[in-house]
C-alpha positions in Angstrom: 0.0 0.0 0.0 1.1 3.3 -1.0 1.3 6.4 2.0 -1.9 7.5 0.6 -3.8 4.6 0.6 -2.5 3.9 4.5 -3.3 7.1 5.5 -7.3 6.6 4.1 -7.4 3.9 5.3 -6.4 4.7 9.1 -8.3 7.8 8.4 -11.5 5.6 7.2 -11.5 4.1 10.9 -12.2 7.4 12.5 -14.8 8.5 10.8 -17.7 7.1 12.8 -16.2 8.4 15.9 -15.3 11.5 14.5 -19.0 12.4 13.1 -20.7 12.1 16.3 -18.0 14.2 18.3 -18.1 16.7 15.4 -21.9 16.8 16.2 -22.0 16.6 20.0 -19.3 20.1 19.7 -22.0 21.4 17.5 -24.4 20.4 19.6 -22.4 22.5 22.6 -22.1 25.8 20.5 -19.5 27.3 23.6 -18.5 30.6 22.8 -14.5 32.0 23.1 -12.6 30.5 26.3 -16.1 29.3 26.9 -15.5 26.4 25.1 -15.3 23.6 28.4 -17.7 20.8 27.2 -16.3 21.4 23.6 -12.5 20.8 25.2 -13.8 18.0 27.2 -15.6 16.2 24.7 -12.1 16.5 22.7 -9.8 15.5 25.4 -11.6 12.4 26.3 -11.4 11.0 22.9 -7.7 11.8 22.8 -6.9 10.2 25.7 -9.0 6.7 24.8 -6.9 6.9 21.8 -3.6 6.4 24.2 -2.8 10.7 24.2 -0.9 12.3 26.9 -2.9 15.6 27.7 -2.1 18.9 29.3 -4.6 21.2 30.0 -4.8 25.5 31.3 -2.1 26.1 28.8 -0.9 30.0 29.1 -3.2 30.4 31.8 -6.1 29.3 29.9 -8.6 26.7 31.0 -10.1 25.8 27.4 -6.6 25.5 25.8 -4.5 22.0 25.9 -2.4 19.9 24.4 -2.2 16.3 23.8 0.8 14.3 22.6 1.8 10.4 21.5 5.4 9.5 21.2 6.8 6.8 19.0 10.2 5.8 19.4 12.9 8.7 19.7 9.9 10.8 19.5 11.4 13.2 16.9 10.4 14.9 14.7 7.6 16.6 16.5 4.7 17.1 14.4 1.5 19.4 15.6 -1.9 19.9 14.1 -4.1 23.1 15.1 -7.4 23.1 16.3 -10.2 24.9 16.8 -13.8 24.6 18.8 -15.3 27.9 19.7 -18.7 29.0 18.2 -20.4 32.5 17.4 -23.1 34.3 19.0 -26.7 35.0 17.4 -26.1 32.5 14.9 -28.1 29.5 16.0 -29.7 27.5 13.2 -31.1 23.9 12.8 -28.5 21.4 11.2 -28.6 21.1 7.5 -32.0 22.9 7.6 -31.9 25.6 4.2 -34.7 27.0 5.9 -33.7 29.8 8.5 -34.5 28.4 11.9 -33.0 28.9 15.0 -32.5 26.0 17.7 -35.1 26.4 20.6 -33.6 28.0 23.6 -29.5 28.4 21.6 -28.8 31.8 20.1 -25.0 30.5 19.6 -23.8 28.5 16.6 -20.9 27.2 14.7 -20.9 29.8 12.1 -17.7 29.2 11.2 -17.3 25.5 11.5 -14.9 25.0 14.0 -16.8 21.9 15.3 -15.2 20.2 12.1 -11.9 22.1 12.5 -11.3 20.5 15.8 -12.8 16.7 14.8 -10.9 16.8 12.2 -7.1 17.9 13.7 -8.5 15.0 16.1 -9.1 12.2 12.8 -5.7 13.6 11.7 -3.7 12.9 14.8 -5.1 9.6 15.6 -4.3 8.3 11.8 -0.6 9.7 12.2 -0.2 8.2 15.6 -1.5 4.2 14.2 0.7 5.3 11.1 3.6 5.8 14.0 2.8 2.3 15.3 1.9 0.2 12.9 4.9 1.7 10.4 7.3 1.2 13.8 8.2 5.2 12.8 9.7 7.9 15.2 8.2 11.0 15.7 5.8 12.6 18.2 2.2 13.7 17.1 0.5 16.8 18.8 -2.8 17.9 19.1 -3.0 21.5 20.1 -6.2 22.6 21.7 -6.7 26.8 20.8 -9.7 28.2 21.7 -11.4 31.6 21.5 -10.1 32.0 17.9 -13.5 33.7 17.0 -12.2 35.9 20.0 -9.4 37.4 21.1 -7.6 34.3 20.3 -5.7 32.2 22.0 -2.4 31.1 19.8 -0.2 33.9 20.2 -0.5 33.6 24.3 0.4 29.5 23.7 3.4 30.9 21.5 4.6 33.6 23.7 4.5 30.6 26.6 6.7 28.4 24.9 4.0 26.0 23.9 5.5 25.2 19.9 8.7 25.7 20.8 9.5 22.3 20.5 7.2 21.5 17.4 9.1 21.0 14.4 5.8 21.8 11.9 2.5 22.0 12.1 0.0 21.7 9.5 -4.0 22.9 10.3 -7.1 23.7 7.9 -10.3 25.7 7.9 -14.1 24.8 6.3 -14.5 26.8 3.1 -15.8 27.0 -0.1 -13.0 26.0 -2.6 -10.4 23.8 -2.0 -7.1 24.6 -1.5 -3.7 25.8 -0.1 -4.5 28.8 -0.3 -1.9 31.4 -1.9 -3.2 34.4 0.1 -1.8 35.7 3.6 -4.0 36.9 6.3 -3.4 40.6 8.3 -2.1 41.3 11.4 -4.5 42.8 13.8 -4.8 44.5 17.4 -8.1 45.7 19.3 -8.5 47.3 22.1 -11.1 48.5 24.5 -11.2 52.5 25.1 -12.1 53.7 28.4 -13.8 57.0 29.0 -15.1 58.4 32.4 -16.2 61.9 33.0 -19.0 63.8 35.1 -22.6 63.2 35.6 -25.2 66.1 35.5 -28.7 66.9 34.4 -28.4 67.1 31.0 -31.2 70.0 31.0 -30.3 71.5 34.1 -26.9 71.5 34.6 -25.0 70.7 31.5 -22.3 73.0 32.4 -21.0 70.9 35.4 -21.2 67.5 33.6 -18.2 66.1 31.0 -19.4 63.5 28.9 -17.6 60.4 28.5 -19.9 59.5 25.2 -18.9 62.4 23.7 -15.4 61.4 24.1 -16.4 58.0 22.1 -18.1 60.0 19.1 -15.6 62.7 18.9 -12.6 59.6 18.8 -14.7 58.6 16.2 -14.7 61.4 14.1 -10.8 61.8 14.7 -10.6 58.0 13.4 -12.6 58.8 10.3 -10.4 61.6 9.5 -7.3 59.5 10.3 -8.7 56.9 7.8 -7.3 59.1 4.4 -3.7 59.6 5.8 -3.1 55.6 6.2 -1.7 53.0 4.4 -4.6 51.3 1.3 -4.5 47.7 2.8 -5.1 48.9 6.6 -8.5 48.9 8.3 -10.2 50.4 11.5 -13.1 49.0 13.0 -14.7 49.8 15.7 -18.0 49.1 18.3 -19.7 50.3 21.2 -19.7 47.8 24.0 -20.7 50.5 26.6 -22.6 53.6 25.3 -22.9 54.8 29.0 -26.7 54.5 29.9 -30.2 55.3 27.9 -31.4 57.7 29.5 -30.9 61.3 27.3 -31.7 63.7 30.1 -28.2 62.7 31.9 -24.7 63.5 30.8 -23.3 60.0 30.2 -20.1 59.9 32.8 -18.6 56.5 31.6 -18.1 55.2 27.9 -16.4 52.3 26.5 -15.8 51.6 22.5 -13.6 48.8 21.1 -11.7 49.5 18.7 -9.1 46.9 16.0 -6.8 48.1 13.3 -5.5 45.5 10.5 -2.5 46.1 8.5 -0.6 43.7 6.2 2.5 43.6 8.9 2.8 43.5 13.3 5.0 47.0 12.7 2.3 48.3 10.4 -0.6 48.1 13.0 1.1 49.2 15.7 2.2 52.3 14.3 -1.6 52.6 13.2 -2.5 51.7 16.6 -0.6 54.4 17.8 -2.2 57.3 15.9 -5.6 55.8 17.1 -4.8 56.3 20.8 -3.4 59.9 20.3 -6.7 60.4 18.8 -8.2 58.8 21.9 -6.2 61.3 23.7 -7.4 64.4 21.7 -10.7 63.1 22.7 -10.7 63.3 26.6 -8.8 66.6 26.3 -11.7 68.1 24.3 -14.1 67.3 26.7 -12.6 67.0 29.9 -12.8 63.6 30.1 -10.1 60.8 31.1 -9.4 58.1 29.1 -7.7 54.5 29.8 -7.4 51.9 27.1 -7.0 47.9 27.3 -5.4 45.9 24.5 -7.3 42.4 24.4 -6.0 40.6 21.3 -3.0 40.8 18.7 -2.7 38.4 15.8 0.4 38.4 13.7 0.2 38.2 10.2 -0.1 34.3 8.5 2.2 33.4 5.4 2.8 30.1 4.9 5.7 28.4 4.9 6.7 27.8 1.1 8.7 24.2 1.4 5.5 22.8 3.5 2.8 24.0 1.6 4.1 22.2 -1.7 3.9 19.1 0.2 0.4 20.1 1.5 -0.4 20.6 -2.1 1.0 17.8 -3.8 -0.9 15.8 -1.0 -4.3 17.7 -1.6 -3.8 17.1 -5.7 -3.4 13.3 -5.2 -6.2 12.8 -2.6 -8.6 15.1 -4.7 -12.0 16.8 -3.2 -14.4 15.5 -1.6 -16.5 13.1 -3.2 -19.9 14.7 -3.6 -23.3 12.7 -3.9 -26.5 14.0 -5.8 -27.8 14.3 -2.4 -25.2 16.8 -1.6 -25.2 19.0 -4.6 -29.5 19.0 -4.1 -28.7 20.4 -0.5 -25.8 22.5 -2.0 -28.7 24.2 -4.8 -31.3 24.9 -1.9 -28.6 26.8 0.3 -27.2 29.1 -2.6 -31.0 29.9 -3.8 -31.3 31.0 0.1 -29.2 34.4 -0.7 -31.0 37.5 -2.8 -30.3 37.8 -6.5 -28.2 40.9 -5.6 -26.1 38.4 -3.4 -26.5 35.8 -5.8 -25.0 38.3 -8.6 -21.8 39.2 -6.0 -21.2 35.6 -5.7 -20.8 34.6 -9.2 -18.3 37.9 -9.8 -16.5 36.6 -7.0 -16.1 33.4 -8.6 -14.1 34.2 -11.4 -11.8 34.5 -9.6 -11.3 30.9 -9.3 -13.2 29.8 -12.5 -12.2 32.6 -14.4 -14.9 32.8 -17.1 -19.1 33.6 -16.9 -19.5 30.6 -18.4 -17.5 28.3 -16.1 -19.2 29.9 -12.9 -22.7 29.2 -14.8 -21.5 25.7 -15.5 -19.9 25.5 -11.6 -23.2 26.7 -9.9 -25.4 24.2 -11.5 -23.7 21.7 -9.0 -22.3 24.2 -6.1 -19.8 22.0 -4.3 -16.1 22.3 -5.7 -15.2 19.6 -7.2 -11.3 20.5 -8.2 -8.1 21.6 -5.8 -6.7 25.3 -6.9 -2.9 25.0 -7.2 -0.9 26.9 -4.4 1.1 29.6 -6.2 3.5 31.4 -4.2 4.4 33.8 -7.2 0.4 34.9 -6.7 0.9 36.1 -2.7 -0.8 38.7 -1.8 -2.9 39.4 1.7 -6.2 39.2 2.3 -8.5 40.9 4.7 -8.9 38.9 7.6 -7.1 38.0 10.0 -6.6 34.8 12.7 -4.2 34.1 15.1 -2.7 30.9 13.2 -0.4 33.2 12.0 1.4 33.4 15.1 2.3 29.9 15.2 3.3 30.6 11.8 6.0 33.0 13.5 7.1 30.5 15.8 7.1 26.8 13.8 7.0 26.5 10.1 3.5 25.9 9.9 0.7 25.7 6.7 -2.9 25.9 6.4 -5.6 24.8 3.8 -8.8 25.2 2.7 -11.3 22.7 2.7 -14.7 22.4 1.5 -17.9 22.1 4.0 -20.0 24.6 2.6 -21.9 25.8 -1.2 -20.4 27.7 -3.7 -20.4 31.4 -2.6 -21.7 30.3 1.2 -21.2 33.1 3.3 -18.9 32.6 6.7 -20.6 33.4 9.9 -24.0 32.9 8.9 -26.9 30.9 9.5 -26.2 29.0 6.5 -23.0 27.8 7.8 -23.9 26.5 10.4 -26.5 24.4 9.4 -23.7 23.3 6.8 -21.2 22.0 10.0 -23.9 19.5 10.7 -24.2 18.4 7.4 -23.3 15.1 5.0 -21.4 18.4 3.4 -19.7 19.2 6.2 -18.8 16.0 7.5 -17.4 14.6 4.6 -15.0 18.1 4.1 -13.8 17.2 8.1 -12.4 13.9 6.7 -10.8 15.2 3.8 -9.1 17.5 5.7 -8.0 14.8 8.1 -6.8 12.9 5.1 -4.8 15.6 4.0 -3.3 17.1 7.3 -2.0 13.2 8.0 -0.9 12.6 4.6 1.0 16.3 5.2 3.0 15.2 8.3 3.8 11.6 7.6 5.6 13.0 4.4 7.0 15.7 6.1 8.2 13.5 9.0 9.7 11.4 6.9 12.0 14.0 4.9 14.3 15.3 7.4 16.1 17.6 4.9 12.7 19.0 4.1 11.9 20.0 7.8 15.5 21.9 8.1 14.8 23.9 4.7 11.3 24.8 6.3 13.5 25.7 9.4 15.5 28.1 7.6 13.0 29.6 5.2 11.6 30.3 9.0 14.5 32.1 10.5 14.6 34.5 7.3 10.7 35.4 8.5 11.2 35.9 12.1 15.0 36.6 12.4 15.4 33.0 14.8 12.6 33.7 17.5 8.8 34.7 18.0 8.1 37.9 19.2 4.5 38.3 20.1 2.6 41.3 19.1 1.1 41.9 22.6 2.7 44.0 25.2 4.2 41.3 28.0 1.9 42.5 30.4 -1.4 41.4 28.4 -2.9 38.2 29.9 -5.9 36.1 28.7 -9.0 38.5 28.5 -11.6 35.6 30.0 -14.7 37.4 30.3 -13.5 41.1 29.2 -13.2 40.7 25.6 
């Protein structure tokens, strides 16, 4: 038997077990570093399957590890996972139908039920593939919640949890399939603070100093600021305390959240910096006082070149998934859920991929990818999100794919994708992308020159070490994100 075939086959014997937890974590919907019966549920399948676990990782009760050892036990190999939900986006599994589940407003809206399931298919078929091959190497499972939050991978790197990881491969539910050439931003939020002087708003006005006008007038300055930075940057910002509802007081405490994105860590924080003056110019104009938090900083995510060809030569051999009529029915009712403006955005965004009218008519009539787009490092370029994968990226030569659980043109954190992570769709996506994260390390482990050149093209990244984007003194922000 070839690599491939082992690997689907060990894969294959998963995938009973793997469905149900996939749905019991959907089932659980936990919000960021809320995510306890989620990590639970995962830990206890890890450790019937022989794992060594280690939970409260960086001071975070959600986030763990869990490890097998073969032999020497080098190299060691990781795979990322993910299990928090989203708020307001409850909806019925597989249902095309808007309908929320009774008494749930939470939902996976992103899929990270089947990220998670399937890091934990993938690290159970590399650890039989240890055994039954007698190979060295150590397989790790590394639990990161809150991702949907303020994340949680760049407080496990700046704690030394990948230090020791020689690669790490992980994947995300999408709509085409593939390793994907784009990057993702780096990002940092933060909560602004204002507190000023209560007063009758009729009667007094005079004596009061209003910490809401602080917020709008920040707001204006940011609006302004927005022409004098960089194209590719963003500022975004929302009101998580708009001081009280009651218009005939002078609102004496404030508090807006506010993240900028930029293509690079330098690039935001120099961004980040002009926002806070502004914050500053703010209390100053109305007599206000003004304290801000930092609760989350992602790096950027590029991956590393030398693994990603071996993620893509992997994903080219084992193909997409294999779709049923069934599926690309299911498939047709969810795209016919969006508006025909929607419906006209998402073909125009599909040329992109298909790269004629025709092609995207021709792909729609069945609207489940059925190809693998090449990785093409000579076609980088960043896109607009961010996530905090690309601070592992920073520490351990690490790659990412693209999987899909979800229609043509299915829009992330919505109702429909949700219903799509409890899905035959869905499901079968999670165990191609266990396939393919397996079939990554076992060829990865087994190419010891390989690993070094991914080591090096590292080094030239980072300059030899991770440095986190947050400030030392950020912790965790459980329950004040």
């Amino acid at each position: 038997m070839t690599d491939l075939e082992k690997i689907k086959a060990l894969v294959k014997e998963q995938e009973e077990v793997s469905i149900k937890l996939a749905e019991e974590i959907w089932e659980y919907a936990e919000l960021s570093f809320e995510e306890t019966k989620s990590a639970n549920a995962l830990i206890e399948a890890l450790k019937k399957e022989g794992f060594t676990v280690e939970t409260g990782l960086a001071d975070i009760p959600t986030a763990f590890t869990a490890s097998f050892s073969n032999g020497t036990g080098k190299p060691v190999m990781g795979v990322l996972a993910e299990y928090d939900a989203l708020d307001g986006l409850s909806q019925k599994a597989g249902c095309p139908v808007q309908e929320a589940v009774e008494g749930c407003s939470t939902g996976h809206g992103c899929g990270h039920n089947l990220l998670g399931v399937g890091c934990f298919a993938a690290a159970v078929a590399v650890k039989n593939y240890l055994v039954n091959e007698g190979k060295d190497g150590t397989i790790v499972f590394y639990g990161c919640p809150a991702e949907e939050g303020a994340g949680s991978k760049q407080f496990l790197a700046r704690a030394g949890v990948f230090d020791n990881c020689d690669f790490a491969y992980t994947w995300h539910p999408a709509t085409i399939n593939e390793v994907t050439s784009k990057g993702s931003v780096a990002i940092m939020g933060a909560n602004f603070v204002f507190d000023g002087i209560a007063a009758h708003a009729g009667g007094s006005p005079h004596l009061g100093r209003s910490a809401l006008d602080a917020c709008e007038l920040m707001n204006v300055g940011v609006n302004y600021l927005r022409e004098h930075m960089i194209d590719p940057a963003r500022i975004h910002y929302a009101y998580s305390d708009a001081g009280g509802t009651a218009p005939n007081v002078v609102q004496n405490h404030a508090v807006i959240k506010y993240e900028v994105r930029a293509p690079k860590v330098s690039q935001v924080q120099e961004l980040f910096t002009r926002v806070v003056d502004v914050a500053k110019g703010a209390a100053l104009m109305t007599g206000t006082k003004m304290e801000y938090e930092i609760t989350m900083a992602f790096s950027d995510y590029v991956a590393n070149k030398k693994l990603a060809a071996v993620m893509d030569q992997a994903f080219k051999e084992l193909g997409a998934p294999e779709w049923t009529e069934e599926d690309y029915k299911l498939a047709t009712e969810f795209l016919y859920t969006y508006s025909k403006a929607t419906q006209k955005n998402i073909r125009e965004e599909l040329l992109e991929v298909f790269e004629t009218e025709d092609a995207v008519a021709e792909a729609i009539k069945t609207p489940l990818h059925k190809g693998v787009v090449p990785y093409n490092p000579k076609e980088f370029r960043y896109d607009s999100g961010s996530t905090d994968v690309g601070d592992v990226g920073y520490a351990t030569p690490t790659v990412m794919a693209n999987v899909v659980t979800a229609c043509l043109g299915c829009v992330g954190h919505s109702w429909q994708w949700t219903a799509f992570s409890n899905s035959p769709v869905g499901m079968k996506g999670m165990m191609r992308a266990a396939e393919l994260m397996a079939l990554s390390c076992v060829r990865t482990m087994e190419d010891p020159e390989l690993i070094e050149a991914a080591k090096e093209e590292l080094k030239k990244k980072n300059g030899g070490k991770y440095t986190c984007p947050l400030p030392d003194y950020v912790t965790p922000p459980i329950g004040r994100y």
